[in-house]
Structure formats: C-alpha cells, structure tokens
Legacy VTK file of the C-alpha trace (Angstrom):
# vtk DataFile Version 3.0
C-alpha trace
ASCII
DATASET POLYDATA
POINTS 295 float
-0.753 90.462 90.998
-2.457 93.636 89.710
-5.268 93.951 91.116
-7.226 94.567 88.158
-6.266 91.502 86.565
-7.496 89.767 89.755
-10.763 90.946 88.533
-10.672 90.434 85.469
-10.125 86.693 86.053
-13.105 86.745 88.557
-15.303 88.232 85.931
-14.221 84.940 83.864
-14.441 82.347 86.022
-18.505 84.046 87.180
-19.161 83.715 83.261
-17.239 80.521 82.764
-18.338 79.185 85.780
-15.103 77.521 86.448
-11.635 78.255 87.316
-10.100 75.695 85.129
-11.862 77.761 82.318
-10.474 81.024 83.260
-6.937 79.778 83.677
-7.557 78.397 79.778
-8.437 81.848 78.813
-5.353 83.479 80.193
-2.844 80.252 79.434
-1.995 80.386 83.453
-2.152 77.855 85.737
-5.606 77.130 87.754
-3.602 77.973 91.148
-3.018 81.312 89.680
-6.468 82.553 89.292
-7.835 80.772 92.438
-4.873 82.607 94.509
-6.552 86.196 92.047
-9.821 85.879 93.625
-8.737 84.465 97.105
-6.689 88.246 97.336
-9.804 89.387 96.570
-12.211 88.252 98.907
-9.321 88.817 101.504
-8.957 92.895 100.315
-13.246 93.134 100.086
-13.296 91.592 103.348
-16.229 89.524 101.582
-16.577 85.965 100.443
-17.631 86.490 96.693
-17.441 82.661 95.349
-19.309 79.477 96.600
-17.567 76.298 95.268
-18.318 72.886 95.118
-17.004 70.258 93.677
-19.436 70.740 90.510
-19.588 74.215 90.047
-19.097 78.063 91.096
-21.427 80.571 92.005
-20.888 84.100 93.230
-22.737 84.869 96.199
-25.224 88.015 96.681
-21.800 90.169 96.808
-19.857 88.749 94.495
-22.840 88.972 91.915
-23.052 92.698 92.767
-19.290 93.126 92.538
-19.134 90.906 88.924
-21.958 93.701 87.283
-19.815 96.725 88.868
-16.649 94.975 87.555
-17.581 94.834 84.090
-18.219 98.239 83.816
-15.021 98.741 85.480
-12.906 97.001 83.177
-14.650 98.210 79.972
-13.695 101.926 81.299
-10.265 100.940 82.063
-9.679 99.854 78.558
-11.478 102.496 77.296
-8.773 104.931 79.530
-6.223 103.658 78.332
-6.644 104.178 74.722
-7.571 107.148 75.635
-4.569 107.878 77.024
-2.152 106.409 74.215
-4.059 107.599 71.588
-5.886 106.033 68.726
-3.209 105.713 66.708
-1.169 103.228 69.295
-3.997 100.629 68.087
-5.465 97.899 70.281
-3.488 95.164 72.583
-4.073 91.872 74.566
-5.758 88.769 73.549
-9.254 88.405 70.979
-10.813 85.412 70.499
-13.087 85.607 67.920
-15.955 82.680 66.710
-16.969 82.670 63.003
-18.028 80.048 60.428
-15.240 77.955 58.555
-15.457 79.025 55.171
-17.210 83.125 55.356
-13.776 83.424 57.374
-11.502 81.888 54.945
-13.402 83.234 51.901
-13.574 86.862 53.703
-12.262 87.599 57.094
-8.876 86.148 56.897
-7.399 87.042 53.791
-8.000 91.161 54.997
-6.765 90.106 58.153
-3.478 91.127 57.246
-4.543 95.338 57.086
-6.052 94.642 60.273
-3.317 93.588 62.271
-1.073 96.017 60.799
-3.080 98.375 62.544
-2.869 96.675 65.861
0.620 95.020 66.104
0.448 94.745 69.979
-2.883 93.005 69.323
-3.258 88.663 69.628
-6.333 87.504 67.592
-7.340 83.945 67.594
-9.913 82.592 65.652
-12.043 80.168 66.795
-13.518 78.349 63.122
-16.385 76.271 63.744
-20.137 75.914 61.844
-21.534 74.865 64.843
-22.834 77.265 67.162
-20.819 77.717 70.221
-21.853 78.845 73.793
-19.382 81.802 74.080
-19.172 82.254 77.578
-17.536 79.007 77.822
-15.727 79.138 74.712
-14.539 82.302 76.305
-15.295 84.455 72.951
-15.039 87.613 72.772
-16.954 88.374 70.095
-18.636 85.888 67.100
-19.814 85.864 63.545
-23.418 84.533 63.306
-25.335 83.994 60.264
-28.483 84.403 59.775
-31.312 84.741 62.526
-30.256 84.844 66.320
-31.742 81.783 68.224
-31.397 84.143 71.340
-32.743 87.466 71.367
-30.945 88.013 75.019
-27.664 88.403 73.136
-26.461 91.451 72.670
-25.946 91.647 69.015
-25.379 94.317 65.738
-26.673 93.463 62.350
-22.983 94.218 60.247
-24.426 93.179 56.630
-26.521 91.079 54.085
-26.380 89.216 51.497
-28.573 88.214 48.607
-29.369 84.491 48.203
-28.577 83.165 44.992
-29.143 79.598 42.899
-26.430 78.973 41.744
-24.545 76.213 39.568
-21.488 75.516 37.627
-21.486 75.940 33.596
-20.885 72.548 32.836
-23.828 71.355 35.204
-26.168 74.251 33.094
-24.566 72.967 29.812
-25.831 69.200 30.474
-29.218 70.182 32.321
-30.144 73.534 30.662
-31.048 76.689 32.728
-33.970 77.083 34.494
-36.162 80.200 33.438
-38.518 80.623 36.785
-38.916 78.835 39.465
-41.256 75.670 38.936
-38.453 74.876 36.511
-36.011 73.918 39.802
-38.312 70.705 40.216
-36.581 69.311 36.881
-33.422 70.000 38.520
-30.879 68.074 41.191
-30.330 70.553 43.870
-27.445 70.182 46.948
-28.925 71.078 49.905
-27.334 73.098 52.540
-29.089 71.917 55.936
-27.558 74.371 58.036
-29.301 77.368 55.857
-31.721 79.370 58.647
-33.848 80.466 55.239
-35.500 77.437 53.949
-33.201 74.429 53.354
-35.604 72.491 51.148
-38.710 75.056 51.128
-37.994 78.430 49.416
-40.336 81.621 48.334
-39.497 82.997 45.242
-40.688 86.775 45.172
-41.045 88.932 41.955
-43.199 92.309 42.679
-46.392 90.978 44.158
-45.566 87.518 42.906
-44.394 84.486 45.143
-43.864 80.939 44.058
-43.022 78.104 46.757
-40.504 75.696 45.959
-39.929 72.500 47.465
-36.409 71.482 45.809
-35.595 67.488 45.246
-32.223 67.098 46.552
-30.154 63.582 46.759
-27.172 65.159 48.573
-27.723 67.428 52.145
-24.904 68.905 53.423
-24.614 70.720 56.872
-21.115 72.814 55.690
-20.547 75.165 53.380
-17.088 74.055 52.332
-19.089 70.925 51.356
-21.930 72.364 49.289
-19.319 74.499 47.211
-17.523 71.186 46.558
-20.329 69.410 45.602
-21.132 72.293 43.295
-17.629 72.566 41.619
-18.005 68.771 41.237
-21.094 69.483 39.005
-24.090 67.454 41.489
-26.292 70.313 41.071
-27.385 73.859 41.837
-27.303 75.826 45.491
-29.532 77.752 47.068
-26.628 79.950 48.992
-25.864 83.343 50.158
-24.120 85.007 47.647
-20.788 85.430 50.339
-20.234 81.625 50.419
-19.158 81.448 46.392
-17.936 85.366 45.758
-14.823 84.621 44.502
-16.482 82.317 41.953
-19.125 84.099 40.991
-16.893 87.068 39.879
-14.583 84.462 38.385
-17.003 82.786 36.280
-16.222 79.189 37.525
-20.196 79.432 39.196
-22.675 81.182 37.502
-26.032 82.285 39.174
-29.915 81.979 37.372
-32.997 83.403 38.119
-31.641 86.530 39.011
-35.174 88.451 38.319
-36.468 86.400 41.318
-35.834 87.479 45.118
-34.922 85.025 47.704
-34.565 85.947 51.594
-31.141 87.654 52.669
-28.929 85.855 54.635
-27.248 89.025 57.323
-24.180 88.236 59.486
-24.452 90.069 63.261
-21.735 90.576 65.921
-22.653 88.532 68.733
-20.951 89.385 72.349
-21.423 86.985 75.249
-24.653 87.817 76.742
-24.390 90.141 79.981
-20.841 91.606 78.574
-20.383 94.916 77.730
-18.806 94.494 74.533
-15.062 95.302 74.539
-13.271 98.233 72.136
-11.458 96.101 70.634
-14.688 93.519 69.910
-16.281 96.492 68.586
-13.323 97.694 66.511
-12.729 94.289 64.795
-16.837 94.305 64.263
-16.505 97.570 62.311
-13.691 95.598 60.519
-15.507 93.205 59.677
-18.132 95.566 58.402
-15.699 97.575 56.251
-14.947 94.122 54.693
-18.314 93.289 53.633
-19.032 96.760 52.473
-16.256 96.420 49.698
LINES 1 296
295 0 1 2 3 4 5 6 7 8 9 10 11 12 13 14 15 16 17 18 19 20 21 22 23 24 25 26 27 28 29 30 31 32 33 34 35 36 37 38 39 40 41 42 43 44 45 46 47 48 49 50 51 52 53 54 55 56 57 58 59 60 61 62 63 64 65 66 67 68 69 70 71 72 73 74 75 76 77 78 79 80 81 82 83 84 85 86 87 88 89 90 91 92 93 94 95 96 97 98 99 100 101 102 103 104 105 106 107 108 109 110 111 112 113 114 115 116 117 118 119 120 121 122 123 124 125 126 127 128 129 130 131 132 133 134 135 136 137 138 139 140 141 142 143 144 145 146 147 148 149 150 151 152 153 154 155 156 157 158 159 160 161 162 163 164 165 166 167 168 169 170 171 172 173 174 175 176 177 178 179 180 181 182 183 184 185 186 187 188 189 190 191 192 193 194 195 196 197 198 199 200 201 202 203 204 205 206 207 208 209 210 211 212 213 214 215 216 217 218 219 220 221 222 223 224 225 226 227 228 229 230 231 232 233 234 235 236 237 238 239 240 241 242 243 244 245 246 247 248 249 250 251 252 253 254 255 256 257 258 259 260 261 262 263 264 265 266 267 268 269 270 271 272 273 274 275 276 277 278 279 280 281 282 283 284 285 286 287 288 289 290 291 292 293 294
C-alpha cells in the first residue's frame, strides 16, 4: 500500500475513532486499514494506536504524528494540483453535509457546471436537517445555517439571506394582508421550529423602530420541505429565509408582506471538521457554493 494512503487512513480512524469507520470512508474492508497503520507503526518503529475493545486512542506519538500528518496530506494535494495544473480540476472522494431542501432548491440543480469542471471528482451528498457530528459522519465539508453552536469549528460565513413573511395569494385573498406587524396576531402562522432566529418570538426593525411579535401558530414544523407544504396548502404565513421559497417567490405562487420591516438574516457558513485543515477541494466546492448564492 502507498504509504501515504496508510496515513491518510490513520488520520481517519484518530478522528473517527474507529477503524470500522475509516474502512466506511474508503469502501475497504476493516482488515485493510488495520494492516495501513500496523505498516506504520512497524516503518516508525513506534506504537501510535492504543485499542480496546471500546475505542482507539493515539498515544503521545501517534498524536504528534496525526497533527504533522494533516499538514502533510493537505500539501500533498495541494502538490499535486500544482503539478497538473488548475485546469485538470479536482479528484477523489467529497462528502459533503447540507440541509434537505437549500440543497435541492440550490446546490444540486448547479451541480451539474460543477462537476463538469471536475470529472475525475466523486461528490456525495450527505442530506440531512439534523445536525451531524462530521468527524464521524466522515464529512468533508457541511452547509450550516444560521449560528454555529461551536465556535471551535473552523468555519467561513459564504452568504445571507433576508427573512421574509411570507404566504400564498389565496391564503392573503381569504385573510387580507397584514400592514405592520401587530397585525400578524390576527393571523395563523406555520412555525418553523428548527429556525435559529426566533421560531415563535420575532423583532421587527424599521429605522429606530422595533416591534416584538409573539406569532399564534397551530402547526410547528421542524423541516423546511414541510413548512413550504403547509404554505402551498394555504395554513398560513412563514417566517423563512428568503432561500427556502426562491423559486416561488420569483414565480408568484408565494408572495411576501411587510417588506418595509427588517427581520434577522439567516447566513449559511462552510463548516470543516474541527482540527482539519480544510481540503482544496472542500474549499473549492465552498467557493461554489458561494458563486451560487451570489447569482
């Protein structure tokens, strides 16, 4: 085996903390990657693994070796486009995290250009609104909305969005339009649960002016693909970043009110694993991802 791969599998199964997880991440067998790192400890002339029947550690050395190693491995990839050139695009394996229905609505359908670029290139998407430990996931780089819980990730602020109440014709056609804010009280309102901005409480700013609103909903829903449903099904108005209904909103099937009035931003980052360098081609599909917003 090449001996940088045998690192490269020991860098994943320090962050993974298990073998079975780095064999996953490279679709080999677990006897592959514990043979990797057993030719490594043989050529250090070092044991850098303790294992138990629970877990794996890396001793003193084999933490030492894991911090050199990533740098190693960055630079190697970083050589070797180097080397081909930046128009031979990016190769090997992405796995990327993002939420359900930003990547449907905006990620995948430019995905396309993307790959043209990068034919040599295998990107799978890992679609989930949960939030996912990446290390053991082993992502490469994720989509996160809103604020970071952690601030030990290592993360880049790609774009924002406005917030926007929003609501179907029909549903403003039966219930009227609301002209300011107080006038949301009179209305049913679908609450997103998962929103990191206010859920049920919102601040309404104009200038120096800022109402509070505590909307009435009868329907919460913790996905996004669910609140726009609920929405095209008439139950009510949205608070919601303006990203989740774009396609509507320029159609004219959602409409959105109180315009005048400012409501938090909702930004997406690029999140890499915490205590990775983040890969070139993490950081290329990040500016991707970027590019897409931007237009």
């Amino acid at each position: 085996m090449d001996r940088l791969e045998a690192i490269e599998m020991f860098v994943r199964v320090v962050e993974t903390g298990s073998f079975s997880a780095a064999a996953r991440h490279y679709d080999v067998g677990q006897p592959t990657v514990s043979k990797a790192v057993a030719q490594l400890e043989e050529w250090l002339g070092v044991k850098l693994l303790l294992r138990s029947t629970r877990s794996v550690t890396p001793t003193e050395a084999g933490t030492s070796f894991y911090e050199r190693s990533l740098r190693t491995i960055e630079e190697a990839g970083e050589a070797v486009i180097a080397a081909r050139g930046a128009a031979s695009g990016l190769s090997g394996k992405l796995r990327v995290s993002a939420a359900v229905c930003f990547a449907r609505l905006h990620i995948v359908p430019r995905l396309p250009e993307f790959l043209q670029e990068h034919p040599e290139l295998d990107l799978e998407l890992v679609l989930d609104d949960r939030t996912i430990d990446l290390v053991d996931e082993g992502i490469d780089i994720a989509l996160r909305m809103g604020p970071l819980a952690s601030s030990s990730m290592t993360a880049r602020l790609l774009a924002e969005a406005p917030r926007r109440v929003v609501g179907t014709p029909e549903y403003f056609k039966r219930h009227g339009i609301p002209k300011a804010p107080v006038d949301l009280l009179a209305h049913e309102t679908v609450i997103y649960t998962r929103d990191m901005g206010g859920g049920e409480d919102w601040t309404f700013r104009k200038g120096t002016d800022a109402v509070d609103v505590k909307l009435h909903g009868q329907v919460k829903i913790n996905a996004t693909e669910g609140l726009r449903a609920a929405v095209f099904a008439h139950m009510g108005v949205a608070i919601a970043s303006a990203w989740s209904f774009a396609p509507e909103l320029k159609s004219g099937e959602v409409v959105s009110v109180l315009d005048d009035w400012a409501l938090p931003r909702l930004g997406v980052s690029a999140v890499y694993p915490t205590g990775r360098m983040a890969s070139t081609k993490a950081r290329q599909f990040a500016a991707f991802v970027e590019s897409c917003l931007a237009d």
